[in-house]
C-alpha positions as CSV (number, residue, x, y, z in Angstrom):
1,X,-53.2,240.5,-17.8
2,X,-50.8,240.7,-14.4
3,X,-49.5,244.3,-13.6
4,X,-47.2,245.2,-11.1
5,X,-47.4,249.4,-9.4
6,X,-46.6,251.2,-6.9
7,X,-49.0,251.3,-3.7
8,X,-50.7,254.3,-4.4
9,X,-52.2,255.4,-1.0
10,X,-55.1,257.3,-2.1
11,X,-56.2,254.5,-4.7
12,X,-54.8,251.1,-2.5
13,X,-55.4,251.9,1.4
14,X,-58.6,251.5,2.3
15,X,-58.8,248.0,-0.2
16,X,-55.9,246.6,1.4
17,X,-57.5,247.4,5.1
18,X,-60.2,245.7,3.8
19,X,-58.5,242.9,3.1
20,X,-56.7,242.7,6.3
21,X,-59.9,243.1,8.4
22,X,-60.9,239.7,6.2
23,X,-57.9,238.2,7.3
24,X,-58.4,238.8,11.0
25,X,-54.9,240.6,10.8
26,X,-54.8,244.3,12.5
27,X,-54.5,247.0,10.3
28,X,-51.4,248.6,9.8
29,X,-51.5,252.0,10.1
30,X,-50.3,254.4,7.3
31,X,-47.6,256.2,9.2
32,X,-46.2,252.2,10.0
33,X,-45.5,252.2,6.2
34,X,-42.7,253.0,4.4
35,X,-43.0,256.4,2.8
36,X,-46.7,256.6,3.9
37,X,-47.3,253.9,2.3
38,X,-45.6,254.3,-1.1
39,X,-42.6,252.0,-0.3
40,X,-45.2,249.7,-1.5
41,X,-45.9,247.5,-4.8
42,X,-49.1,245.8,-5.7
43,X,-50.1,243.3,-8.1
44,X,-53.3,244.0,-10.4
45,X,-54.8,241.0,-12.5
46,X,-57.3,241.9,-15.2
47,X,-57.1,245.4,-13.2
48,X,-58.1,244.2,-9.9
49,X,-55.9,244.2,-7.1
50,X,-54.5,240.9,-5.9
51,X,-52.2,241.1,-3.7
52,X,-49.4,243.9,-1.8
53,X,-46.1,244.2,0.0
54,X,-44.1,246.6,1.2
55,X,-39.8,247.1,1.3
56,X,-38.5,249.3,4.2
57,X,-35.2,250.6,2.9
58,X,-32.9,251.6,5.9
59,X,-29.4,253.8,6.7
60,X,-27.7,250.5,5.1
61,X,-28.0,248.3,2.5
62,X,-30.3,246.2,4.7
63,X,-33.6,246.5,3.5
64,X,-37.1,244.6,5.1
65,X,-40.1,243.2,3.3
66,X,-42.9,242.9,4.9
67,X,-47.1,242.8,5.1
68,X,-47.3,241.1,2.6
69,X,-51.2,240.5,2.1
70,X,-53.7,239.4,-0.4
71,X,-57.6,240.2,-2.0
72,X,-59.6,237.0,0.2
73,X,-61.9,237.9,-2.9
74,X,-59.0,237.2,-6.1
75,X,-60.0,234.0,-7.9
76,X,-58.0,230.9,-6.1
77,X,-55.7,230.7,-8.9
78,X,-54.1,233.9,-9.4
79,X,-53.6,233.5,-5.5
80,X,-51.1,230.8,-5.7
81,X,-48.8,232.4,-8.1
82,X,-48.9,236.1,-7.3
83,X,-46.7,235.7,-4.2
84,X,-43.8,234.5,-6.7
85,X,-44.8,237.1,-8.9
86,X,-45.0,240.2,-5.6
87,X,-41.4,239.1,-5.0
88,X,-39.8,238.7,-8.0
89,X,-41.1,242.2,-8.4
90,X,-39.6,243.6,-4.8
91,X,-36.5,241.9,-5.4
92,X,-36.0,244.0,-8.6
93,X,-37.5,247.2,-6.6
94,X,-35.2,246.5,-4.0
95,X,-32.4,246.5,-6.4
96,X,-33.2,250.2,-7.8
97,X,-33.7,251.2,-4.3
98,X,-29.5,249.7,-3.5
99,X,-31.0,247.6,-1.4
100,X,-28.6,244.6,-1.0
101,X,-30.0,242.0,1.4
102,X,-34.2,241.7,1.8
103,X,-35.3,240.6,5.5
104,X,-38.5,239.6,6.2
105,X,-40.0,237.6,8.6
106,X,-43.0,235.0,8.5
């Protein structure tokens, strides 16, 4: 079963650092987040998280998605869909947030 939630920083922070230290990414500190972190959304399959991004919304109707990173430890298959899945997810985040244009950068 795939769930979609909202970062929850207590719960999600230190996994996610985790994941970047796997990664060889830096971490991104909490106060770098949006809302602390809760700008968030992360994807759980069979209640283990998969994979997280975040969506800055700005002054405008510009908004920014971006960190996006995944579990090195999620099963290869549930990998290669949930980025579809994350940003499917932000778009229609994004939307309730009256965010009209997403930017990110890869």
């Amino acid at each position: 079963m795939i769930e979609i939630q909202q970062f929850n920083v207590t719960r999600d922070y230190e996994e996610v650092c985790r994941w970047w230290d796997a990664h060889k990414w830096p971490r991104i500190p909490l106060d770098f987040l949006p809302d602390e972190g809760r700008g968030g959304r992360i994807l759980f399959a069979s209640g283990k998280p998969v994979i997280a991004v975040w969506i800055y919304k700005t002054n405008s109707r510009l908004g920014w998605m971006e960190w996006m990173v995944s579990n090195p430890d999620a099963p290869r298959e549930i990998r290669k869909i949930a980025p579809d899945l994350l940003i499917e997810d932000a778009i229609k985040y994004a939307k309730e947030l009256e965010i009209g244009v997403i930017f990110t950068s890869i």
